[in-house]
C-alpha positions as CSV (number, residue, x, y, z in Angstrom):
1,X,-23.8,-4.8,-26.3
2,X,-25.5,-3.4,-23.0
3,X,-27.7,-5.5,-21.4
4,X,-30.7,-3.8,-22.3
5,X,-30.2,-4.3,-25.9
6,X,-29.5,-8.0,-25.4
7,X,-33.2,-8.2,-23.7
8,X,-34.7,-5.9,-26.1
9,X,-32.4,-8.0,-29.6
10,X,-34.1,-11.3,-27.1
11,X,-37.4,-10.3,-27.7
12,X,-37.3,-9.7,-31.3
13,X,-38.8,-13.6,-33.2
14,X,-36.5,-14.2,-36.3
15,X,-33.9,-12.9,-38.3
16,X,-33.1,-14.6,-41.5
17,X,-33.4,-17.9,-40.6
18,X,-35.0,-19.6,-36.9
19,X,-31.9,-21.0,-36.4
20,X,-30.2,-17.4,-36.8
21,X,-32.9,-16.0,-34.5
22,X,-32.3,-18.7,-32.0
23,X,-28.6,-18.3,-31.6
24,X,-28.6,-14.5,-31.8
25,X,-31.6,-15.0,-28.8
26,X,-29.3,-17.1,-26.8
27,X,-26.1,-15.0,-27.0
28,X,-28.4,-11.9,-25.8
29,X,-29.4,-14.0,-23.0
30,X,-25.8,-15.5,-22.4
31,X,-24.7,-11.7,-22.3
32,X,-27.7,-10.5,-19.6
33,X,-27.4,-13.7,-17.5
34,X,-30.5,-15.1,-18.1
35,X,-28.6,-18.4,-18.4
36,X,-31.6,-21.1,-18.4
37,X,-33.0,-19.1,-21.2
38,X,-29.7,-18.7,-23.3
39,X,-29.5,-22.9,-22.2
40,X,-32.8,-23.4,-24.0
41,X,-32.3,-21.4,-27.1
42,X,-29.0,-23.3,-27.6
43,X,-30.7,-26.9,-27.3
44,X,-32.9,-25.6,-30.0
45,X,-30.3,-24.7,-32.2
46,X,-28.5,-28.1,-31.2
47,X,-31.5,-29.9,-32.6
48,X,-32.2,-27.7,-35.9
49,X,-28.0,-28.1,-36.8
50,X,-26.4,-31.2,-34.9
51,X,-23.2,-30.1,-36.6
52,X,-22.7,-26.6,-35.1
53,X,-19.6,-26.3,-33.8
54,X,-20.5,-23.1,-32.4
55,X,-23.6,-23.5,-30.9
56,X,-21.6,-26.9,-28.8
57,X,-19.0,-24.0,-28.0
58,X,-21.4,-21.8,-26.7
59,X,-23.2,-24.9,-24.6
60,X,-19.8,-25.4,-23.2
61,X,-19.6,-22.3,-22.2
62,X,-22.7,-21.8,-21.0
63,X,-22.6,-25.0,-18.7
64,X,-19.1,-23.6,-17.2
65,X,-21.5,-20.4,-15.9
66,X,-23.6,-23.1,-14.3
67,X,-20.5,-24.9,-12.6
68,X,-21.8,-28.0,-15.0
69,X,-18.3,-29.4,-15.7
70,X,-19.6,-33.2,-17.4
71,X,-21.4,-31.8,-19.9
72,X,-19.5,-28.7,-20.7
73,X,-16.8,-31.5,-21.1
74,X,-19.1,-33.0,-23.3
75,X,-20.1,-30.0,-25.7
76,X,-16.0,-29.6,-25.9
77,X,-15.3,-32.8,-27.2
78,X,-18.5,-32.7,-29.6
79,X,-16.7,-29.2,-30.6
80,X,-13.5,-30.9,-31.4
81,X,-15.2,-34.2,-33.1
82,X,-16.5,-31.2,-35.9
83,X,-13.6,-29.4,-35.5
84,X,-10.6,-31.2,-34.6
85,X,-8.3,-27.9,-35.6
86,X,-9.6,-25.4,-34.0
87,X,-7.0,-24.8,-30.9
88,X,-9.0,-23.3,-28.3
89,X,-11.6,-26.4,-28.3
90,X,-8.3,-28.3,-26.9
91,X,-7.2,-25.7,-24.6
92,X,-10.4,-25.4,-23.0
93,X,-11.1,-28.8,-23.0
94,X,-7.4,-29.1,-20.6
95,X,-8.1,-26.4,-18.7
96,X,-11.3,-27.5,-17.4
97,X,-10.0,-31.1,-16.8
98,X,-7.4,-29.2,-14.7
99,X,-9.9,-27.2,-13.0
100,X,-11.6,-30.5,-12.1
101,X,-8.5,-32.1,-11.0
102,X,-8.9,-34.6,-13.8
103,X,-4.7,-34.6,-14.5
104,X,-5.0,-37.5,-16.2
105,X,-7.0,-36.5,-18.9
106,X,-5.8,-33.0,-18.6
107,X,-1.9,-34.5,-19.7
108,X,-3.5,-36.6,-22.4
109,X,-5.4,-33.3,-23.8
110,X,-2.3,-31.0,-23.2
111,X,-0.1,-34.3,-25.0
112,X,-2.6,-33.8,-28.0
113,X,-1.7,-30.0,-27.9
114,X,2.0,-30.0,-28.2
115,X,1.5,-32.5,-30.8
116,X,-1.3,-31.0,-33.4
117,X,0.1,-27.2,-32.2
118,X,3.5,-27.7,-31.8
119,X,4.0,-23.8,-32.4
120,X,2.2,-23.0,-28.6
121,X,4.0,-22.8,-25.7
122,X,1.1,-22.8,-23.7
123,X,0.5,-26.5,-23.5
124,X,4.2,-27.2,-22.6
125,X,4.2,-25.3,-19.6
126,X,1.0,-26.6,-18.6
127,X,1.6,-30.1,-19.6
128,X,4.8,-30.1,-17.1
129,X,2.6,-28.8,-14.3
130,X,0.1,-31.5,-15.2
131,X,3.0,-34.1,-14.4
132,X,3.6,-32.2,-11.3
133,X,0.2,-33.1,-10.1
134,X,0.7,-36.6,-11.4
135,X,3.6,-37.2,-9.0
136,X,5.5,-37.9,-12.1
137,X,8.5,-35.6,-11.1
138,X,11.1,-36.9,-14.4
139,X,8.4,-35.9,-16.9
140,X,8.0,-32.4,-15.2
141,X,11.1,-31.6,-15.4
142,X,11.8,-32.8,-18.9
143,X,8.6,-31.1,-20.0
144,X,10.3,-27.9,-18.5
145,X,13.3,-28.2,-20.3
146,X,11.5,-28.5,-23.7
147,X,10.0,-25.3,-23.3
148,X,13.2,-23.5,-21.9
149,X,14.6,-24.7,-25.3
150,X,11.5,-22.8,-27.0
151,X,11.8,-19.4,-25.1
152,X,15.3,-19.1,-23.0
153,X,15.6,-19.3,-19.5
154,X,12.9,-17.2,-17.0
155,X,13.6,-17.1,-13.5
156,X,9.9,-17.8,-12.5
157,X,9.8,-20.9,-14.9
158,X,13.7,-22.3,-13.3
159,X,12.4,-22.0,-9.7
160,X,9.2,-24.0,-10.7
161,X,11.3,-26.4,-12.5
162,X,13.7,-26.6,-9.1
163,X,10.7,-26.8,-6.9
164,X,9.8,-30.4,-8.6
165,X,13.8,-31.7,-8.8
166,X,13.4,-30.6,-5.1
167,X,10.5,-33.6,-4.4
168,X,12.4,-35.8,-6.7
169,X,15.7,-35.4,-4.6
170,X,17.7,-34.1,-7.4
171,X,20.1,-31.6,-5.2
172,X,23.0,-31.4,-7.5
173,X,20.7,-30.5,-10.7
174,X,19.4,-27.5,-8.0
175,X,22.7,-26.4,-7.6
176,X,23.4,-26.4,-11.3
177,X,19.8,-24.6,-12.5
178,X,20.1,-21.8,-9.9
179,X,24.2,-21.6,-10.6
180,X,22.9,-20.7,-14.1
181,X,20.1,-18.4,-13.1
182,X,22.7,-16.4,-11.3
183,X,24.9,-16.5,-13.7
184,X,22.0,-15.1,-16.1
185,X,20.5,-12.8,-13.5
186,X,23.1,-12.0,-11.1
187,X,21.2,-8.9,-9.2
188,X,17.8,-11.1,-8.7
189,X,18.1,-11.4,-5.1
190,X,15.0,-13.4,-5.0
191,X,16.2,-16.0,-6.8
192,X,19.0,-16.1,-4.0
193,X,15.6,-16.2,-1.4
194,X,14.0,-18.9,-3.8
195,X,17.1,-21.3,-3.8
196,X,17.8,-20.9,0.3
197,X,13.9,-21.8,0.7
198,X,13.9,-25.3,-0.9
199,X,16.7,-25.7,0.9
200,X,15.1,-24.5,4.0
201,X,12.4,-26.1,3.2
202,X,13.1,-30.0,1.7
203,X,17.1,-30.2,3.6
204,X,16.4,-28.9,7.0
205,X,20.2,-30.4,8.0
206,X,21.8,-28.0,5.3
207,X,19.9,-25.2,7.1
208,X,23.1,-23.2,6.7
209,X,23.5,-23.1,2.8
210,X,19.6,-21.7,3.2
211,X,21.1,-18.9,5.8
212,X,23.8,-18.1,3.2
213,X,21.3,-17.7,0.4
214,X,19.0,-15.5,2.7
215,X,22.6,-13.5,3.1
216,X,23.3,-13.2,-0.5
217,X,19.5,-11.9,-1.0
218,X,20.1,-9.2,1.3
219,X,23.3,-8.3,0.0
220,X,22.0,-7.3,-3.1
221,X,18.3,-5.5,-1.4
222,X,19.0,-5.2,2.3
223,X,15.2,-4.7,2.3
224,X,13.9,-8.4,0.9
225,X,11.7,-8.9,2.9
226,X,10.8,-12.8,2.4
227,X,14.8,-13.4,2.8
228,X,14.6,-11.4,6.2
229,X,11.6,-13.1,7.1
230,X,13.1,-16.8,6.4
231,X,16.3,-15.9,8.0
232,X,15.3,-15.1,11.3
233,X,12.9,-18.2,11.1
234,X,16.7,-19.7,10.5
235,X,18.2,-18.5,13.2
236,X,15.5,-18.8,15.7
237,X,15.8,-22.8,14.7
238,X,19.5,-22.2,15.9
239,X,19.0,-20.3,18.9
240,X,21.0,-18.2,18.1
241,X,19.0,-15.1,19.9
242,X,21.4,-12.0,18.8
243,X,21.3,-12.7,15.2
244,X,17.2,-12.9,15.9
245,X,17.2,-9.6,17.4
246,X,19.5,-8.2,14.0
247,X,16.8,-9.5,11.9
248,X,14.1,-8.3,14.1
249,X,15.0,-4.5,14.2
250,X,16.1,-5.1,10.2
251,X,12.0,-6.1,9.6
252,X,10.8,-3.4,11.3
253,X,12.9,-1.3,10.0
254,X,11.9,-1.9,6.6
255,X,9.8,0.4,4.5
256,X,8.2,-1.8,2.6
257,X,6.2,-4.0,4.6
258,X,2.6,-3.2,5.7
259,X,1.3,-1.9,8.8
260,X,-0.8,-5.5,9.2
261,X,1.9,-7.3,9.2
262,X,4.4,-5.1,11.3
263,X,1.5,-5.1,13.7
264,X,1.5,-8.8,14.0
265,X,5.6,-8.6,14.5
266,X,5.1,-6.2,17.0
267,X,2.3,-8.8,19.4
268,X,4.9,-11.5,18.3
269,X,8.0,-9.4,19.7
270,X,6.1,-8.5,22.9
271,X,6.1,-12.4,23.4
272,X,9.3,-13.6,22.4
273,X,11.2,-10.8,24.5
274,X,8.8,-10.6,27.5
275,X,10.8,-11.3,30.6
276,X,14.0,-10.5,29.4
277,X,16.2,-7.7,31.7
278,X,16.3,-5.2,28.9
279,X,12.5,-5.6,27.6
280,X,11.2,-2.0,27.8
281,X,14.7,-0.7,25.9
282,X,13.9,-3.2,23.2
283,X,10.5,-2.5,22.8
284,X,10.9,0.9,22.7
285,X,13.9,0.5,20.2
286,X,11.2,-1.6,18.3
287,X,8.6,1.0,18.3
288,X,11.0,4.0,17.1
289,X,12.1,2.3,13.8
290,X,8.4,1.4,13.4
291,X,7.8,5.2,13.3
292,X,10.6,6.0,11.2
293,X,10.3,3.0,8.7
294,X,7.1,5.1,8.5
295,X,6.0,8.0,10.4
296,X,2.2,8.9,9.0
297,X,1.3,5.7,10.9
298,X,-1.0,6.9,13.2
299,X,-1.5,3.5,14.8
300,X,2.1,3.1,15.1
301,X,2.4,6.2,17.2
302,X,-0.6,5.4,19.5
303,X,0.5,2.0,20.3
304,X,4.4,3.3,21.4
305,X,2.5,6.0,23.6
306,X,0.0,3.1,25.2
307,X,3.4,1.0,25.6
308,X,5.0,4.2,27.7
309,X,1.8,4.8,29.5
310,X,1.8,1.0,30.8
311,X,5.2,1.4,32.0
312,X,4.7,4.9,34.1
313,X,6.2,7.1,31.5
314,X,3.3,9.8,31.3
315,X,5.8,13.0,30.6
316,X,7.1,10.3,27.3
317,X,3.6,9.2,26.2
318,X,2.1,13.2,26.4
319,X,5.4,14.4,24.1
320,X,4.6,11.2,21.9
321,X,1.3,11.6,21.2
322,X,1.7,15.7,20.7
323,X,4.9,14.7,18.2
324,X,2.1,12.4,16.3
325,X,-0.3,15.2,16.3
326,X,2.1,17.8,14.5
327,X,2.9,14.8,12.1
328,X,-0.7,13.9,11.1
329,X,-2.7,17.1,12.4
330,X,-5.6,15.6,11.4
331,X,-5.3,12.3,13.5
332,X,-8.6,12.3,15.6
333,X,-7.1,9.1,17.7
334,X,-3.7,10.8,18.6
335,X,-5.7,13.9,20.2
336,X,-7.8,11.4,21.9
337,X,-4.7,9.6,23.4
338,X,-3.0,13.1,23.8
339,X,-6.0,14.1,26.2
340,X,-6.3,10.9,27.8
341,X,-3.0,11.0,28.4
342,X,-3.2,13.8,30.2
343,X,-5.6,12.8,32.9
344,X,-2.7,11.3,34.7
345,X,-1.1,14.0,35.1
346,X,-4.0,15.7,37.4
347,X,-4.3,19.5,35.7
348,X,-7.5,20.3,34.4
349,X,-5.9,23.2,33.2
350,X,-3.3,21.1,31.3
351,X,-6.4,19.0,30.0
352,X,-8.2,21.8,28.6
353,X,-5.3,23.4,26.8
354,X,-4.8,20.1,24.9
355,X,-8.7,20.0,24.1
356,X,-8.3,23.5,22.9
357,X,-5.6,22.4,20.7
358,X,-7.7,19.6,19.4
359,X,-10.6,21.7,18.5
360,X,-8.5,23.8,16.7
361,X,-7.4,21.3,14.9
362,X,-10.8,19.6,14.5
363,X,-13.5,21.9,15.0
364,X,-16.9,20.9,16.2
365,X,-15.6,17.2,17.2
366,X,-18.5,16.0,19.4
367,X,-15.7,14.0,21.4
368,X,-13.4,17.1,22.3
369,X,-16.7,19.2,22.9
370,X,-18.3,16.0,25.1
371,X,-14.8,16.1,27.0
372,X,-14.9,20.1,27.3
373,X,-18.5,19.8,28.6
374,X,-17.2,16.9,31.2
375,X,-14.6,18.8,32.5
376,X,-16.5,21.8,32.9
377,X,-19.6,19.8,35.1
378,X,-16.6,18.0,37.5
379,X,-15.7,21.9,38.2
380,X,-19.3,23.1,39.2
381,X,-19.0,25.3,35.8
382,X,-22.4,25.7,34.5
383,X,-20.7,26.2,31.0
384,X,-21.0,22.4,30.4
385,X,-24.4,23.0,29.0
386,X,-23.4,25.0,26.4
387,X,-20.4,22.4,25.4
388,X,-23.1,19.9,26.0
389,X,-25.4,21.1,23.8
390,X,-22.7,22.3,21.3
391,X,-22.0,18.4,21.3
392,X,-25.5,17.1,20.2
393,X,-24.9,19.9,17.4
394,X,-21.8,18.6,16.1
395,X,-23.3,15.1,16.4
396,X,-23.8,12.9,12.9
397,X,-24.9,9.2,12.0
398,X,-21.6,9.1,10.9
399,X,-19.4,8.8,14.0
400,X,-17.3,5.9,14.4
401,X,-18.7,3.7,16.3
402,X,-15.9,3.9,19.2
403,X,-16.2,7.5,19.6
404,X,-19.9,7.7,19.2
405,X,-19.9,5.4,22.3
406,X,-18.1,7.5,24.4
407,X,-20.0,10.6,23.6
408,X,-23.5,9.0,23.9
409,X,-22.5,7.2,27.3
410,X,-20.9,11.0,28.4
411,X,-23.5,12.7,27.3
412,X,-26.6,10.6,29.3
413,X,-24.2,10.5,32.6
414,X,-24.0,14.4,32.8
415,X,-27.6,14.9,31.7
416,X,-28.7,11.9,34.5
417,X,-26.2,13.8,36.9
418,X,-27.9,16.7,36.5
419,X,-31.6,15.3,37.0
420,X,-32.5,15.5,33.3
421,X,-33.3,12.2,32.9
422,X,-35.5,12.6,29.5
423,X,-32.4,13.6,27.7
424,X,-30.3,11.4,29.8
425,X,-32.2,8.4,28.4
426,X,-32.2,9.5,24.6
427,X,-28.4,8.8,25.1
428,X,-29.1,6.0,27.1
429,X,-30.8,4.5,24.3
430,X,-28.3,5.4,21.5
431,X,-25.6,3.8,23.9
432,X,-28.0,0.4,24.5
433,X,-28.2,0.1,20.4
434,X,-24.3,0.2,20.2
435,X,-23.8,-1.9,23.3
436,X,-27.4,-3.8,24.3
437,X,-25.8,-6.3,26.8
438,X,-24.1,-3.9,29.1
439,X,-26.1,-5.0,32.7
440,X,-25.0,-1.6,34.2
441,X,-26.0,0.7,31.1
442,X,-29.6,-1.7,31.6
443,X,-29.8,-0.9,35.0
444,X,-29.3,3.4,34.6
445,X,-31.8,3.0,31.5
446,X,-34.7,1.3,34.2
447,X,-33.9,3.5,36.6
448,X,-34.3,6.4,34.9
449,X,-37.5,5.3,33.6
450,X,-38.7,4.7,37.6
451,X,-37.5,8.0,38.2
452,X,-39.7,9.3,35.4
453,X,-42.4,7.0,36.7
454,X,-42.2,6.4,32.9
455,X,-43.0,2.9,31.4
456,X,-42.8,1.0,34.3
457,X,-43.9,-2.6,33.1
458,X,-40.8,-1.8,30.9
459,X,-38.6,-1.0,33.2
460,X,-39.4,-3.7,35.6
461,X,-38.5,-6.3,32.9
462,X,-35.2,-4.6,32.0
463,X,-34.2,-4.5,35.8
464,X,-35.1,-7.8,36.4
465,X,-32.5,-9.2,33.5
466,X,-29.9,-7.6,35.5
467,X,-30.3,-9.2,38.6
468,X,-30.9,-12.3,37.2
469,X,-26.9,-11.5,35.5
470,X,-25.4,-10.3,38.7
471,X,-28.0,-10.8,41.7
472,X,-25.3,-9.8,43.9
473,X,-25.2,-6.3,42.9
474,X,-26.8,-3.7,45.1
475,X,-27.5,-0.9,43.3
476,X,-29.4,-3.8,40.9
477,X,-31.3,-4.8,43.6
478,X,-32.2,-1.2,44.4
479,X,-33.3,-0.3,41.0
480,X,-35.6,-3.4,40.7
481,X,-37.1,-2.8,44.3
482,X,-37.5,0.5,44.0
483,X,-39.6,0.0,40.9
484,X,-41.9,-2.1,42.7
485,X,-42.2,0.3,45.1
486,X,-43.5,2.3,42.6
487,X,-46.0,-0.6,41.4
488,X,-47.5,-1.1,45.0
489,X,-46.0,-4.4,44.9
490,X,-44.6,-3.6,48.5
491,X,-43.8,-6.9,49.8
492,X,-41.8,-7.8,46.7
493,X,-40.0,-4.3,46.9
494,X,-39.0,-5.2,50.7
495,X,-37.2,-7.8,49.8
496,X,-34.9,-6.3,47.6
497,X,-34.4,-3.0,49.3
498,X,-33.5,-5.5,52.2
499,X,-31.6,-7.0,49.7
500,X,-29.7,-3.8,48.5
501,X,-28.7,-2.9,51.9
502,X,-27.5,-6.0,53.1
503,X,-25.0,-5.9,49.8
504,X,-24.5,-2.5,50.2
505,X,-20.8,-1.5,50.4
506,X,-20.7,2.0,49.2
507,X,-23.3,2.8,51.9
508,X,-25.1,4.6,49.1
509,X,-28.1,7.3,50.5
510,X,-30.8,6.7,47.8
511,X,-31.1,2.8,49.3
512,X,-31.5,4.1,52.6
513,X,-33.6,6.8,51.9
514,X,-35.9,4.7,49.4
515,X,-36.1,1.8,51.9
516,X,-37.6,4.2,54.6
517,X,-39.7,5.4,52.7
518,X,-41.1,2.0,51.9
519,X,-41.2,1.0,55.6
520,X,-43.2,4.4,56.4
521,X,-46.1,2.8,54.0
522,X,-46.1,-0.7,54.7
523,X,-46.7,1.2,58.6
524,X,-43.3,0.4,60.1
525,X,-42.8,3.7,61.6
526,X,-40.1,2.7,64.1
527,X,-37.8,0.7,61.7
528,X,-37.7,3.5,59.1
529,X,-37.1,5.9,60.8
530,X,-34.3,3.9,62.0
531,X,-33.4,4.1,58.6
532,X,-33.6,7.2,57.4
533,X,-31.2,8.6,60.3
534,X,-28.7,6.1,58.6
535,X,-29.6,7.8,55.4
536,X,-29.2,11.2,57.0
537,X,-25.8,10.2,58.3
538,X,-24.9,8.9,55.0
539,X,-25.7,12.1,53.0
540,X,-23.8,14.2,56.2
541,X,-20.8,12.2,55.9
542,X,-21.0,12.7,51.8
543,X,-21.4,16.6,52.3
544,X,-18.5,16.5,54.7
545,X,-16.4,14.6,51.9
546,X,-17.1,17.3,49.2
């Protein structure tokens, strides 16, 4: 019944009878999660028949929803007192004194089971878990062997059964249960894994039956992974470092693990060979059966073309990434790395036929348009400001949040290059919502602002967070003295331009030139124009450079 019938059947007063009405009332609310209302229904029903099994059922159950394991208890046992054949009444009655970790009364329930149901399997299975949890390892395994009487031998149940002869010591009965699984299943090969991890795991000086199991496993499925897993665990407690390495390339060769975990393999093989002789022709062995255990990894590609770019191999990592490209034509990240890639090499032209590629394959991507427009503006091309404004076109809310970064943080540094500082700081701002803490992005945002001669208070306060993080920095101290330059506050603002300078090791114009300027008001003619011919030789020197 849909919920909205259960509210609307809820409203209604009576049926035949109140008690009728009541219960029919409580269900409804049972079944729309209005629990305390179902609860109170119930409780009236409970008073108007004492004797209703069905209404203490439906208590119990009710009082489970509410986490309200004593008195659902409770209602159970009243349920069984009026009913002492009904089944479930028992079974849920064990269950939840399993739930609650009550195994003592949980066996004695489950006892009562076997006995009054003898025809359920059920309570067998649970009762030997029950003695598990008890510590009482003989009746476990007994209880075990009852029901494998009932239904045959299962491979899940044996291993179960040989986990708890395990704690109670009993290796030769091991030996025997999983001779007669293999017997029975002779092609399981996890059953050969199972039986080599209790040894493994409770005989650590018989580590070499659990390698031989491991071996079995794999001859039947080369690809277990839990025995290749276990086995190199094995051999690494050796030391035996070449039968390590087998396993190694065997894991990552293997189709059927997931990317998570072959990622984690891959930080943990970075370690564990890291200063050997050969490292860079193991990694890179590493990284091609990781592509070809599954080559529509995109990550998997990107990480073997970082891994060649960290080692100087910039021809390797440019065919790598284009080989991922061809692969997965639609991989935004491989283009990326592609073009990144390709910076090294020092070609814009190169660069630009691999962003024409990409838009090709992607068109309108605001990153590849962004680094089309960047490209252009380092050339003196005035067609950056039609990639540029061909970028905000293509631009959406639903950019990843990595690549919105980059073209936010592009986009304000070519419009601020270019003196457009309005639509410099609309990036600006998008960037500071991704990235709020960033002291330099802070400093360009007040700046801007003071350039505008825009919201000065503002700015002031920005700037002053920055220098209060890194009060070192000169073009910080700039930025904040130059805004109180622009508040009058002139003895404040000769502090830091003096400041600025005196931290100054680019030798950066704007300081000079905004200093004299402030030492031309405050009447020191002689000192600033001191300055500005240091400013003027600055800018010369930068013209020269070109």
């Amino acid at each position: 019944m849909p919920t909205w019938a259960c509210k609307q059947t809820a409203e209604r007063l009576f049926y035949a009878t109140q008690f009728d009405s009541l219960y029919m009332e409580g269900l409804c609310y049972l079944h729309a999660d209005s629990l305390p209302l179902a609860q109170e229904r119930f409780e009236q029903c409970a008073k108007l028949e004492p004797k209703s099994t069905a209404v203490a059922y439906q208590l119990a159950n009710l009082y489970v929803l509410q986490q309200d394991t004593t008195n659902s208890i409770k209602q159970l046992k009243k349920a069984i007192n009026l009913n002492p054949t009904n089944y479930y009444y028992y079974s849920e009655l064990a269950d939840l004194y399993t739930k609650a970790h009550d195994f003592k009364n949980a066996t004695k329930t489950y006892l009562v089971l076997t006995k009054k149901f003898p025809e359920k399997d059920y309570p067998f299975y649970m009762l030997s878990r029950c003695y598990y949890e008890l510590h009482n390892y003989d009746e476990s395994v007994a209880t075990y062997e009852k029901l494998e009487k009932r239904i045959g031998i299962t491979p899940e149940m044996s291993v179960e059964k040989s986990f708890v002869m395990a704690l109670n010591g009993d290796w030769n009965g091991i030996k025997q249960e999983f001779a007669k699984l293999h017997q029975k299943f002779p092609l399981n090969d996890d059953l050969y894994f199972r039986e080599g991890a209790l040894w493994q795991s409770f005989m650590p000086d018989s580590l070499q039956v659990a390698i031989n199991c491991y071996e079995k496993a794999l001859q039947i499925n080369p690809e277990n992974v839990d025995a290749l897993r276990y086995l190199c665990d094995s051999y690494e407690r050796l030391g035996d470092k070449q039968k390590i390495d087998e396993c190694l390339m065997l894991l990552f060769s293997a189709k059927n693990i997931g990317w998570a975990e072959k990622q984690s393999l891959l930080q943990a093989a970075f370690k564990y060979y890291q200063g050997r002789s050969n490292f860079q022709e193991i990694m890179e062995t590493i990284f091609q059966k990781l592509i070809l255990s599954n080559n529509n990894e995109e990550k998997a590609w990107t990480l073997y073309g970082e891994f060649l770019l960290r080692n100087g191999r910039v021809d390797d990592a440019l065919e790598t990434f284009e080989a991922c490209t061809q692969i997965l034509p639609s991989c935004q990240t491989c283009y990326i790395q592609w073009f990144n890639a390709s910076l090294q090499k020092d070609s814009v032209d190169f660069s630009e036929e691999i962003l024409n590629t990409a838009l090709q394959a992607l068109p309108n991507n605001p990153y590849f348009l962004c680094a089309k427009a960047t490209l252009a503006y380092q050339q003196g091309n005035e067609e950056w400001k039609t990639y540029a404004a061909q970028t905000e076109l293509a631009l959406t809310d639903m950019l990843d949040k990595n690549i919105a970064y980059t073209v936010y943080n592009t986009l304000s540094d070519i419009y601020g290059s270019d003196k457009q500082y309005e639509k410099s700081i609309v990036y600006l701002e998008k960037v500071l919502e991704i990235d709020p803490n960033n002291v330099t992005l802070n400093n360009n945002y007040a700046y801007y602002l003071a350039l505008l001669k825009k919201d000065l208070e503002k700015a002031e306060a920005i700037s002053k967070k920055t220098i209060e993080a890194e009060p070192l920095n000169s073009a910080f101290l700039h930025t904040y003295g130059y805004i109180l330059f622009l508040q009058n506050k002139l003895t404040y603002a000769k502090f830091y331009m003096q400041q600025a300078i005196e931290y100054n090791g680019e030798q950066s114009y704007e300081i000079y030139y905004d200093y004299a300027k402030l030492l031309e008001l405050l009447g020191e003619t002689a000192h600033a124009t001191e300055i500005m011919n240091i400013a003027n030789k600055i800018k010369q020197n930068n013209i020269e450079h070109e």
